[in-house]
Biopython code that builds the backbone (N, CA, C, O; Angstrom):
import numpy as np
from Bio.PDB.StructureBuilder import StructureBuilder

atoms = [
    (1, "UNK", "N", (115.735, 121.245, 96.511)),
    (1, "UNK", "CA", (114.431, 120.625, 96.587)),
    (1, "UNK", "C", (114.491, 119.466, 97.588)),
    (1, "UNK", "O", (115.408, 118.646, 97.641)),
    (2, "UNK", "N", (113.230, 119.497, 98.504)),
    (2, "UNK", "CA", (113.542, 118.114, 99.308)),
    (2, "UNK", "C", (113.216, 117.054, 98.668)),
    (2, "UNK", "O", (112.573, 117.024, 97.618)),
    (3, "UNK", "N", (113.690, 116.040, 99.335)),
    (3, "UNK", "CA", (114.134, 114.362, 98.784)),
    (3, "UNK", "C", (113.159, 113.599, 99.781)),
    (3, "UNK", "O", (113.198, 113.919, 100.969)),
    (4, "UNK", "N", (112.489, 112.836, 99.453)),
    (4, "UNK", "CA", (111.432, 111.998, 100.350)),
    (4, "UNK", "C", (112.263, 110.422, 99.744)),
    (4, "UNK", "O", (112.217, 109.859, 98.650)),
    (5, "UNK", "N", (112.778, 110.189, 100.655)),
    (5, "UNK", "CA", (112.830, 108.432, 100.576)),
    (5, "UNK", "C", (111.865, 107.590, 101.051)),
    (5, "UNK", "O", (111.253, 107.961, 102.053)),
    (6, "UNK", "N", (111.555, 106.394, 100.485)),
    (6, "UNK", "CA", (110.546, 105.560, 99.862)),
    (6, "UNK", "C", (110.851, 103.977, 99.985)),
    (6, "UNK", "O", (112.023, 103.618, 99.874)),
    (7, "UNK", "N", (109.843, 103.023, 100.209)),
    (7, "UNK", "CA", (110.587, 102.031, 99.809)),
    (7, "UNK", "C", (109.844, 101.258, 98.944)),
    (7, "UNK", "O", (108.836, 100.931, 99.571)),
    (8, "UNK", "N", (109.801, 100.673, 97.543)),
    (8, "UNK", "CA", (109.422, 100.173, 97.128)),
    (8, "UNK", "C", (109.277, 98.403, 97.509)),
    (8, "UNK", "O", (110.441, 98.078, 97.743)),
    (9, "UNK", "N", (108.750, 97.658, 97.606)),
    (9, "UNK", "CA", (108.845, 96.455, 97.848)),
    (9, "UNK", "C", (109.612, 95.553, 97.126)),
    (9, "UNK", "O", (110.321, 94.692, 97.647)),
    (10, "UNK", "N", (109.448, 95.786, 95.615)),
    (10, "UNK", "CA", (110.171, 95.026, 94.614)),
    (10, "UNK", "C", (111.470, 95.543, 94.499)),
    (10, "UNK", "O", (112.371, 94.704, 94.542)),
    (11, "UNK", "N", (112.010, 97.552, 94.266)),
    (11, "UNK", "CA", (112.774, 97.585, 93.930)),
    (11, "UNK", "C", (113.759, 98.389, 95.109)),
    (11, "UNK", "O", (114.849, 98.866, 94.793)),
    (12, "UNK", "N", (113.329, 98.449, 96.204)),
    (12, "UNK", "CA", (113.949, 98.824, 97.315)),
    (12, "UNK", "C", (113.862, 100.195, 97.459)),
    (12, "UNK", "O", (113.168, 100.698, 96.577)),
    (13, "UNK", "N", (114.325, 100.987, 98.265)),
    (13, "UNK", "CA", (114.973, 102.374, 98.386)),
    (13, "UNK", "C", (113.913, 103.190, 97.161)),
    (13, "UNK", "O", (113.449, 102.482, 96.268)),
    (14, "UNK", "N", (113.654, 104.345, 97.184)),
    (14, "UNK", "CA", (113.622, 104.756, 95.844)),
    (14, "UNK", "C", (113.508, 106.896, 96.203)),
    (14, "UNK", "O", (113.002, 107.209, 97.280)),
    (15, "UNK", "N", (113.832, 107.676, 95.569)),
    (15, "UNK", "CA", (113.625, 109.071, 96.025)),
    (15, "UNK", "C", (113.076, 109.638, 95.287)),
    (15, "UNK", "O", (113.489, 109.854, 94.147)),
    (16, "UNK", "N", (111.679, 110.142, 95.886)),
    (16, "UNK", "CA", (110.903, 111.319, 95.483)),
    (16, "UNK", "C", (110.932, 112.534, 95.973)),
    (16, "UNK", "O", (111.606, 112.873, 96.946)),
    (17, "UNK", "N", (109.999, 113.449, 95.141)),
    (17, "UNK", "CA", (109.632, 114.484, 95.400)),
    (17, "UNK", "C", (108.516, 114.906, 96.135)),
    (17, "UNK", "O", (107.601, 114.093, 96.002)),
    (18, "UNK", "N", (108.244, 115.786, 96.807)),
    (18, "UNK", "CA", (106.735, 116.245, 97.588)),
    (18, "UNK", "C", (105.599, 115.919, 96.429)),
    (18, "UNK", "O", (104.552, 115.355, 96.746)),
    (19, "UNK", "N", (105.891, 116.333, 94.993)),
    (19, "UNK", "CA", (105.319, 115.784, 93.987)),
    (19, "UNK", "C", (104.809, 114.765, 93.694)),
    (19, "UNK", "O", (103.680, 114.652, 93.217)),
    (20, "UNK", "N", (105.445, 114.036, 93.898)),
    (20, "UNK", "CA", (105.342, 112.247, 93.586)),
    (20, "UNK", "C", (104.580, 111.854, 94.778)),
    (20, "UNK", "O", (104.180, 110.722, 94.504)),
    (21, "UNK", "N", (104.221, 112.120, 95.779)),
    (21, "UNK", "CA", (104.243, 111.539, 96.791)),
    (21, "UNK", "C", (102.201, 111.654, 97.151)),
    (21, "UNK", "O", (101.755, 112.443, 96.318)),
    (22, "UNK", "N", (101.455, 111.308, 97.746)),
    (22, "UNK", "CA", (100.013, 111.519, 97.503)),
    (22, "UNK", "C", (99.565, 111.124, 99.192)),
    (22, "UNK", "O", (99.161, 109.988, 99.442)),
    (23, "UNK", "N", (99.676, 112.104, 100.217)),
    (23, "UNK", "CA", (99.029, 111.698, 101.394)),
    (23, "UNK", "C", (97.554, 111.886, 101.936)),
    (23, "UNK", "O", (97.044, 112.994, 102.103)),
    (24, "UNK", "N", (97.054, 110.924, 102.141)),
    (24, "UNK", "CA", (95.482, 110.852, 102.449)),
    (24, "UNK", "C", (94.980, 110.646, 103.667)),
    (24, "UNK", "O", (94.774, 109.507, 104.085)),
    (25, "UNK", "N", (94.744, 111.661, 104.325)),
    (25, "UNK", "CA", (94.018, 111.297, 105.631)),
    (25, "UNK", "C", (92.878, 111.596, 106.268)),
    (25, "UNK", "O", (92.341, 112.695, 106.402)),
    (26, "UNK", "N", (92.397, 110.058, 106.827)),
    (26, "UNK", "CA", (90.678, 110.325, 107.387)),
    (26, "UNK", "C", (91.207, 110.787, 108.906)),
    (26, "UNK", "O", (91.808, 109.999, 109.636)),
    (27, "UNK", "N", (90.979, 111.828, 109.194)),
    (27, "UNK", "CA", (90.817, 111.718, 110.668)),
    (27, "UNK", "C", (89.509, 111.453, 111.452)),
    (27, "UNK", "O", (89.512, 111.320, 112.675)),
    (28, "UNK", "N", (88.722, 111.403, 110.917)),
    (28, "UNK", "CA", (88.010, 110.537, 111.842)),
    (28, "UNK", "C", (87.707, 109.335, 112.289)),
    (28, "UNK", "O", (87.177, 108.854, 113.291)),
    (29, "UNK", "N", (88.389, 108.796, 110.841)),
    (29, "UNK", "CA", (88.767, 107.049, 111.019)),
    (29, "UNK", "C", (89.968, 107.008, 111.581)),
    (29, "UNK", "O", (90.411, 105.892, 111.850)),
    (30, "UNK", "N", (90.491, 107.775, 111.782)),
    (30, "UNK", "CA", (91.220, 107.333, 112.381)),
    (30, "UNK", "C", (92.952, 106.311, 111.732)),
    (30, "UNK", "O", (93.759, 105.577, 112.304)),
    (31, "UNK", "N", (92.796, 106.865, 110.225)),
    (31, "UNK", "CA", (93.752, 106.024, 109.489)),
    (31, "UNK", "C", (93.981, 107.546, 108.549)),
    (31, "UNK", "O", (93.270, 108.536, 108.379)),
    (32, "UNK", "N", (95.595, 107.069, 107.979)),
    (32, "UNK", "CA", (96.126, 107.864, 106.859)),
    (32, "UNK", "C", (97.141, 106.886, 105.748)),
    (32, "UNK", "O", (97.927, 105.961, 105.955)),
    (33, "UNK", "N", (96.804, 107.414, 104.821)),
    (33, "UNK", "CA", (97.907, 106.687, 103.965)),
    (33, "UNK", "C", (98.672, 107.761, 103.114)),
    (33, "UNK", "O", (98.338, 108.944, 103.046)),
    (34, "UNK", "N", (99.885, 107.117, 102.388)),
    (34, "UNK", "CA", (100.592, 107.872, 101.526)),
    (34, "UNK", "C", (101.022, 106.611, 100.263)),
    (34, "UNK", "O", (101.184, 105.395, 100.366)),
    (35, "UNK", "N", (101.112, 107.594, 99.031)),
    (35, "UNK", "CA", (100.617, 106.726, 98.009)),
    (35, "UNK", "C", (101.460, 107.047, 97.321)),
    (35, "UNK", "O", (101.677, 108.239, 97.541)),
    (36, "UNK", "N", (102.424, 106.482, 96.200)),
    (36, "UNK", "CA", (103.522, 106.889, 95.046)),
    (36, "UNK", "C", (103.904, 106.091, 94.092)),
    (36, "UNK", "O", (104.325, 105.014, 94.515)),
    (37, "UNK", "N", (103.913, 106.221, 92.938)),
    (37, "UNK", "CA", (104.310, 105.663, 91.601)),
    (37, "UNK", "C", (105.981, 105.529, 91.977)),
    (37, "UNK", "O", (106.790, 106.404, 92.284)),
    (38, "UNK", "N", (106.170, 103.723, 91.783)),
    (38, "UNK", "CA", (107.962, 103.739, 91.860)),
    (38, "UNK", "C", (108.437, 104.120, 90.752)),
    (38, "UNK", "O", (108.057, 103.572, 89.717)),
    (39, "UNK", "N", (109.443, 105.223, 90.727)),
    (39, "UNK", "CA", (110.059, 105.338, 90.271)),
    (39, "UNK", "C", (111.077, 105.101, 88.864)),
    (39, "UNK", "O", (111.506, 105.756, 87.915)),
    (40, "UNK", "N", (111.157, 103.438, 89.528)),
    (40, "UNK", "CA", (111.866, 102.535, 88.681)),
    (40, "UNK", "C", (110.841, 101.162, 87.790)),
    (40, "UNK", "O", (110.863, 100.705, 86.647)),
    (41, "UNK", "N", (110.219, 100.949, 88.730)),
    (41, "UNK", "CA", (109.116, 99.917, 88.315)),
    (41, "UNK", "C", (107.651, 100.314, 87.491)),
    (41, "UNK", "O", (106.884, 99.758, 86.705)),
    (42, "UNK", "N", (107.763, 101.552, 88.143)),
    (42, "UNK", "CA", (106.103, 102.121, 87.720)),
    (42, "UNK", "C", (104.911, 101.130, 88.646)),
    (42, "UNK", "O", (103.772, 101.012, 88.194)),
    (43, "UNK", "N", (105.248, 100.561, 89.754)),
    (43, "UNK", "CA", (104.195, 100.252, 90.211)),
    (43, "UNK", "C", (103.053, 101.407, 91.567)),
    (43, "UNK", "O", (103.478, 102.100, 92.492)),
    (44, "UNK", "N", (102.077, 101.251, 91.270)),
    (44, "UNK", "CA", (101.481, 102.141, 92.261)),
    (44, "UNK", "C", (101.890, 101.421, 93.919)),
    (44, "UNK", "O", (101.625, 100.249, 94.188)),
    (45, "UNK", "N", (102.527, 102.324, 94.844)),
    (45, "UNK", "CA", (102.758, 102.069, 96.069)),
    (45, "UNK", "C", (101.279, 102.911, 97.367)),
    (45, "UNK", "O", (100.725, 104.007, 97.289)),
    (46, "UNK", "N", (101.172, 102.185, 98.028)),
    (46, "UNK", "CA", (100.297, 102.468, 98.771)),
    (46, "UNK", "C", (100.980, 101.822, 100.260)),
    (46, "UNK", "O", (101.433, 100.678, 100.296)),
    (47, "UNK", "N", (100.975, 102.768, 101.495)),
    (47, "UNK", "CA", (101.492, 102.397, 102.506)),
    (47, "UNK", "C", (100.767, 103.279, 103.692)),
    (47, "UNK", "O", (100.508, 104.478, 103.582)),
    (48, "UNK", "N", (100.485, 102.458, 104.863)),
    (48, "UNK", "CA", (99.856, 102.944, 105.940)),
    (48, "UNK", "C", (100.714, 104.530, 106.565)),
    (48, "UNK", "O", (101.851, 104.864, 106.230)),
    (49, "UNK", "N", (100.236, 104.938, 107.066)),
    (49, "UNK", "CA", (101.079, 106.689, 107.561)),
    (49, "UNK", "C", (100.680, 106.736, 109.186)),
    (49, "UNK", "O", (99.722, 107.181, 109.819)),
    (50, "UNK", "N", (101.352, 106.361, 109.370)),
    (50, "UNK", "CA", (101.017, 107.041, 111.567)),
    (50, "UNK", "C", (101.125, 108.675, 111.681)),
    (50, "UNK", "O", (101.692, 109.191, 110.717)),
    (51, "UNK", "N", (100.764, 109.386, 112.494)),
    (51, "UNK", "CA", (101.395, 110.267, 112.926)),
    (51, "UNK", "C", (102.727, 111.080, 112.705)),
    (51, "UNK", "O", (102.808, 112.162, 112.123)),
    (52, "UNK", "N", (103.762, 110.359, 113.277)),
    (52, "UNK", "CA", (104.889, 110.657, 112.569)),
    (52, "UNK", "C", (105.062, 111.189, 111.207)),
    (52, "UNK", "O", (105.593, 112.242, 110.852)),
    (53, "UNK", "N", (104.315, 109.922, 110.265)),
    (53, "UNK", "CA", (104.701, 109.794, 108.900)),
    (53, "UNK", "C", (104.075, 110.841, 108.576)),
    (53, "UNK", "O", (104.767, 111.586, 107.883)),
    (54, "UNK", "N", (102.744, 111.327, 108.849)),
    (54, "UNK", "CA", (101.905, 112.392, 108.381)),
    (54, "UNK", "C", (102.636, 113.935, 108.091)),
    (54, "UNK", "O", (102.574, 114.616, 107.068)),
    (55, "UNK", "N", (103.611, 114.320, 109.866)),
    (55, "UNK", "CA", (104.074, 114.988, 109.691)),
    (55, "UNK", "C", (105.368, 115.249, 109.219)),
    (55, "UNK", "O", (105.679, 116.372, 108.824)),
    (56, "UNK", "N", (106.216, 114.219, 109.230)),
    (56, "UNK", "CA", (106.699, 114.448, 107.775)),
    (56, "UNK", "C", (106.786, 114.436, 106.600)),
    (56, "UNK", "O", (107.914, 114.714, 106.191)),
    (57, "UNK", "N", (105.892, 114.180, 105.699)),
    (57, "UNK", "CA", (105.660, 114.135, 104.768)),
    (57, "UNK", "C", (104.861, 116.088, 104.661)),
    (57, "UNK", "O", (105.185, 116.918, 103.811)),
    (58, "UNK", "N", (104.229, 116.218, 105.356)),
    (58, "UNK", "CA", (103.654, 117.521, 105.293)),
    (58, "UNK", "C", (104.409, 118.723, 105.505)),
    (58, "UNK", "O", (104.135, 119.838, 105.062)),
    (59, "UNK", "N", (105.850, 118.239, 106.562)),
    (59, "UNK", "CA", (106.489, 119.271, 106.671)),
    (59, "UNK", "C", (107.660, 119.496, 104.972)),
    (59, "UNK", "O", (108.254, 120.470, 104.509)),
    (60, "UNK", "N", (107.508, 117.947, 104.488)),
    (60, "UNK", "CA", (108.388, 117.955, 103.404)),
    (60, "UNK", "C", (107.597, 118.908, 102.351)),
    (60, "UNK", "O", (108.230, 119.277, 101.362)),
    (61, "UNK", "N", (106.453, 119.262, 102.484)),
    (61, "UNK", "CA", (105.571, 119.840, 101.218)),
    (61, "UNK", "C", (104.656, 118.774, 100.513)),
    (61, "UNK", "O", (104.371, 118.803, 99.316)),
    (62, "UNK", "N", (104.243, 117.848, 101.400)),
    (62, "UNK", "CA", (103.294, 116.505, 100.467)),
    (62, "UNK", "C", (102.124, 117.413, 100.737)),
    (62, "UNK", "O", (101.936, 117.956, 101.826)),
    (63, "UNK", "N", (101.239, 117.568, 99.535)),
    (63, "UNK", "CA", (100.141, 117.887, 100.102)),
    (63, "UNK", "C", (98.621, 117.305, 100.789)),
    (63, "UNK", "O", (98.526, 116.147, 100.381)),
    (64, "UNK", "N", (97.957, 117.484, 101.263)),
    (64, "UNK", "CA", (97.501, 116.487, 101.952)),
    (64, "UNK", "C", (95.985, 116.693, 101.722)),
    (64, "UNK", "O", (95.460, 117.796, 101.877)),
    (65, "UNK", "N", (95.065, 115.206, 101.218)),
    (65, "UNK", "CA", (93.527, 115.224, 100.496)),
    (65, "UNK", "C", (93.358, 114.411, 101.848)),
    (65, "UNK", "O", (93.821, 113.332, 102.219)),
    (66, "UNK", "N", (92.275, 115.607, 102.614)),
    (66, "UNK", "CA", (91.804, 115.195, 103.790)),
    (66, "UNK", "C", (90.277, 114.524, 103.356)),
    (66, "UNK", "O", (89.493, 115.177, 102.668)),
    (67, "UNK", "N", (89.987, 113.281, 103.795)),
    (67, "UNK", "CA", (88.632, 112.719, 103.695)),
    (67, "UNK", "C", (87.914, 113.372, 104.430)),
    (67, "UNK", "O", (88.244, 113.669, 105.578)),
    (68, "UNK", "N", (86.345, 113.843, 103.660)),
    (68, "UNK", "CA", (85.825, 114.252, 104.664)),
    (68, "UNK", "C", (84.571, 113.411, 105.200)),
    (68, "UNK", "O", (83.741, 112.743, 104.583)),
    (69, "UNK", "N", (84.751, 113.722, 106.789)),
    (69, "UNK", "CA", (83.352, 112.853, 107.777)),
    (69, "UNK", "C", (82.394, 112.253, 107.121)),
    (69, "UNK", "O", (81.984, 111.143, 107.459)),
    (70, "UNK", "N", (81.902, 112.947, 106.057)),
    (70, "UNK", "CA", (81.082, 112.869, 105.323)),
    (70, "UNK", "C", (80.756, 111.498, 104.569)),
    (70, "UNK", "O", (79.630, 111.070, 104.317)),
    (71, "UNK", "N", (82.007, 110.888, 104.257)),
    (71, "UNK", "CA", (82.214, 110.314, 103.109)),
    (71, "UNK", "C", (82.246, 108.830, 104.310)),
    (71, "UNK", "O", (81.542, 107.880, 103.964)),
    (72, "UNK", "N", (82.848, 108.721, 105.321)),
    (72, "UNK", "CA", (83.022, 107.611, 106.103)),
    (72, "UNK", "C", (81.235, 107.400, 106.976)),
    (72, "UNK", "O", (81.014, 106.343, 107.567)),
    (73, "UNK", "N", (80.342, 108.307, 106.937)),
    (73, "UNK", "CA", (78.867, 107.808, 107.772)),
    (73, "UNK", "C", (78.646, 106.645, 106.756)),
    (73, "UNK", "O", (79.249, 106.225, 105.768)),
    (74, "UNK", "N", (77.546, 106.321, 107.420)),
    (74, "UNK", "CA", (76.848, 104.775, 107.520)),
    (74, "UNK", "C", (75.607, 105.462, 106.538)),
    (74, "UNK", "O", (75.067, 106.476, 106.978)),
    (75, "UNK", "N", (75.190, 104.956, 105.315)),
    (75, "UNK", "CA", (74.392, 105.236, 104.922)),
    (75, "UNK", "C", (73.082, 104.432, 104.814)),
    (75, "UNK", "O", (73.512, 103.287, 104.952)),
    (76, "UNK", "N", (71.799, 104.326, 104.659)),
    (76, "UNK", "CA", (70.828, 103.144, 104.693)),
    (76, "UNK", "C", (69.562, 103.936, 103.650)),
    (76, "UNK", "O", (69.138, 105.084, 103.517)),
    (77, "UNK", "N", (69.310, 102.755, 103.116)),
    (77, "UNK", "CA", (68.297, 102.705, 102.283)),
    (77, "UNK", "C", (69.094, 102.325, 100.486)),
    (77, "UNK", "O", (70.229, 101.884, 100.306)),
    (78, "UNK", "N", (68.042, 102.680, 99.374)),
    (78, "UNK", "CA", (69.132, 102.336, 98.286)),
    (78, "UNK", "C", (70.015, 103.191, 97.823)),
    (78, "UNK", "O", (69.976, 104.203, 98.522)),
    (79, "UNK", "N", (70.687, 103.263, 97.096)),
    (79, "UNK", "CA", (71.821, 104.375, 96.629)),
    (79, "UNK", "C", (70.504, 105.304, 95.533)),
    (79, "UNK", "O", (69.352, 104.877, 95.607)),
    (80, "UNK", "N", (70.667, 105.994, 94.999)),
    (80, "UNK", "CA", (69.945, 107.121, 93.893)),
    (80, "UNK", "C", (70.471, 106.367, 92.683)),
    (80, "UNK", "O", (71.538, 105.907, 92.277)),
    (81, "UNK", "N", (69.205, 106.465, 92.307)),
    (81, "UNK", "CA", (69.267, 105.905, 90.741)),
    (81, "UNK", "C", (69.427, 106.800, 89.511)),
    (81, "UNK", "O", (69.698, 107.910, 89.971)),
    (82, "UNK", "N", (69.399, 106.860, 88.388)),
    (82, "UNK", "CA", (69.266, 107.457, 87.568)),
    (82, "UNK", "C", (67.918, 108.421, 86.845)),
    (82, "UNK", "O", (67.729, 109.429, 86.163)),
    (83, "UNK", "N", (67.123, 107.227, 87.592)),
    (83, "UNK", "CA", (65.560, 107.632, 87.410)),
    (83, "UNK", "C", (65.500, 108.497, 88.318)),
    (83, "UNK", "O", (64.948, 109.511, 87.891)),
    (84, "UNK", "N", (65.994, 108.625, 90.011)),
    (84, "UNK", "CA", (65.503, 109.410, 90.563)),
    (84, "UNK", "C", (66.279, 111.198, 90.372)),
    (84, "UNK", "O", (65.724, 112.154, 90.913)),
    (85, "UNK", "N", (67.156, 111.318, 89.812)),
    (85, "UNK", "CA", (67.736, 112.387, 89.062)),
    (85, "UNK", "C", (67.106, 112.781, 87.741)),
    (85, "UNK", "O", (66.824, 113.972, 87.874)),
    (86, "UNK", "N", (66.733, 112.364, 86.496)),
    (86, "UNK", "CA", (65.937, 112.347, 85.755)),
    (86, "UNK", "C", (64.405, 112.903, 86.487)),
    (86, "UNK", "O", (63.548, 113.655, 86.022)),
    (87, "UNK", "N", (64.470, 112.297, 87.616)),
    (87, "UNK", "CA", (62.538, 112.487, 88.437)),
    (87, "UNK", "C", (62.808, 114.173, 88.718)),
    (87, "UNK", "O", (62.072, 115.092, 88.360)),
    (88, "UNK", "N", (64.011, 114.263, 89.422)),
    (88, "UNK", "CA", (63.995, 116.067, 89.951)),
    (88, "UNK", "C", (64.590, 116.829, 89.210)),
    (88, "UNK", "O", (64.725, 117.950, 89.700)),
    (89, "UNK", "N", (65.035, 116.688, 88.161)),
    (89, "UNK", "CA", (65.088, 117.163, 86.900)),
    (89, "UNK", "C", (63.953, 117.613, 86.236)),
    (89, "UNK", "O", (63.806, 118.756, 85.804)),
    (90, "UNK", "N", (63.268, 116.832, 86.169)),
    (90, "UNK", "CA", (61.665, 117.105, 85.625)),
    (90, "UNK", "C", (60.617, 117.569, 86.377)),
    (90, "UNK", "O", (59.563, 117.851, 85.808)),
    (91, "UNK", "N", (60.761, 117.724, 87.846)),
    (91, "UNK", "CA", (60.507, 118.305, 89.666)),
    (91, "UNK", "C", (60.394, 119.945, 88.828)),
    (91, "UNK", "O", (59.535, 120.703, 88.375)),
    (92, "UNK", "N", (62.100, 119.840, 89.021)),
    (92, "UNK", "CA", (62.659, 121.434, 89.041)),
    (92, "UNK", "C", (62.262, 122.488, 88.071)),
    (92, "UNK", "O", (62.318, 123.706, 88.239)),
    (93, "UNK", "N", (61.693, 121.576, 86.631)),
    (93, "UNK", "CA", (61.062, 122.063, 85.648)),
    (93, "UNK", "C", (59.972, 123.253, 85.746)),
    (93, "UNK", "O", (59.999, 124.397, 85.291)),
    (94, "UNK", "N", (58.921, 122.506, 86.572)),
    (94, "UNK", "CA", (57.226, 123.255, 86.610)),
    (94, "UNK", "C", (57.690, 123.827, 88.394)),
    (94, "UNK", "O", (56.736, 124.367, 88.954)),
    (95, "UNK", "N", (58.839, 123.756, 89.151)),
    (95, "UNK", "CA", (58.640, 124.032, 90.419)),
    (95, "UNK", "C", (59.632, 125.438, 90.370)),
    (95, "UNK", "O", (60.763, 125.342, 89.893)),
    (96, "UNK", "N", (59.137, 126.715, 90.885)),
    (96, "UNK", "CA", (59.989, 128.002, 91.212)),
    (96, "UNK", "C", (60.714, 127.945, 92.543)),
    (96, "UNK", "O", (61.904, 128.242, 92.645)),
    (97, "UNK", "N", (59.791, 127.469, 93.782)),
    (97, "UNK", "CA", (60.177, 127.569, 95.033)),
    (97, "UNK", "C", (60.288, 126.425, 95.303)),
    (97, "UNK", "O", (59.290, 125.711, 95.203)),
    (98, "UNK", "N", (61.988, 125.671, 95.891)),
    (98, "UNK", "CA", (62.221, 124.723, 96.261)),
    (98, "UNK", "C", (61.503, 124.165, 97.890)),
    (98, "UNK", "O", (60.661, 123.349, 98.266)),
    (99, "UNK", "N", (62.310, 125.038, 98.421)),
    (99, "UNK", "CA", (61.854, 125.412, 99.375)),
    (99, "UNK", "C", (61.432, 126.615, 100.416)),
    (99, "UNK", "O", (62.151, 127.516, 100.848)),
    (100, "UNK", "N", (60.000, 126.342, 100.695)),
    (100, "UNK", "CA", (59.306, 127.554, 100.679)),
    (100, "UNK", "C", (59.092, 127.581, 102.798)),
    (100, "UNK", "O", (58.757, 128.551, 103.477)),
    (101, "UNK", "N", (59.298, 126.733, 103.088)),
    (101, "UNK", "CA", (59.067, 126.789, 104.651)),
    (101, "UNK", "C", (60.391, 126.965, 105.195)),
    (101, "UNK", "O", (60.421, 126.980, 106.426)),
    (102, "UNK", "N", (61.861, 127.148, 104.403)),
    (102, "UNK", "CA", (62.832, 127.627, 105.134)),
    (102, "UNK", "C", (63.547, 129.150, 104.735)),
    (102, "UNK", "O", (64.656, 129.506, 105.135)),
    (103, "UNK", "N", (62.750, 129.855, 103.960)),
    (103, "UNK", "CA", (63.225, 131.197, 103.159)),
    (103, "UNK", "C", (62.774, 132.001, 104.901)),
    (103, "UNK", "O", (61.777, 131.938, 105.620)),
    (104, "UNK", "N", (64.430, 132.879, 105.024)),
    (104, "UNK", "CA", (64.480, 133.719, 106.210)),
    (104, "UNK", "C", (63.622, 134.991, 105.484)),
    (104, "UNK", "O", (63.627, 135.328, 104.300)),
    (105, "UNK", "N", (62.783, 135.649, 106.788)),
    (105, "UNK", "CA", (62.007, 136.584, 106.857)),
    (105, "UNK", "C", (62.561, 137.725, 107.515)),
    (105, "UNK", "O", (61.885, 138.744, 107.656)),
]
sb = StructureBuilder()
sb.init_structure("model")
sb.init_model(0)
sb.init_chain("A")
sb.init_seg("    ")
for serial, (resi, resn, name, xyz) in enumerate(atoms, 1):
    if name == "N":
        sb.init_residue(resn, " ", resi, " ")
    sb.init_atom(name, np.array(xyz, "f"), 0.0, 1.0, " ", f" {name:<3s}", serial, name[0])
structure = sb.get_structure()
């Protein structure tokens, strides 16, 4: 099984597994991280990932939770409330055709 070495801050050195190990990358931001429970301490580790780091960790078997574009846009106006879910909830009730000006012919 491969061995991913680590460094904890408090307790130095530490070796995981592709398991243990949690890599996250936005590519469109342009940033990645990799994330792991020490070992010895139990503290959550969180550490920046370049390039390099990405691909090894991926060639080791880390698997990798890509952010998507989606999640990094700029959003404006208020967030959705509860009321307004409750509102199309009660929409969807008396309504059959959501939408009726984009059904292909």
């Amino acid at each position: 099984m491969t061995t991913i070495k680590a460094t904890c801050p408090m307790c130095g050195d530490v070796d995981l597994t592709p398991a243990d190990v949690r890599l996250t990358v936005a590519e469109a931001a342009g940033w990645a991280t990799y994330t792991f429970k020490c070992v010895s301490c139990q503290d959550l580790i969180e550490k920046a990932a370049d390039n390099e780091v990405v691909a090894l960790l991926s060639s080791a078997g880390v698997l990798i939770d890509n952010v998507p574009d989606e999640v990094l846009e700029a959003h404006h106006g208020r967030p959705i409330s509860y009321d307004d879910v409750l509102d199309l909830a009660l929409w969807l009730e008396t309504h059959d055709i959501i939408v009726p000006h984009f059904v292909a012919h």
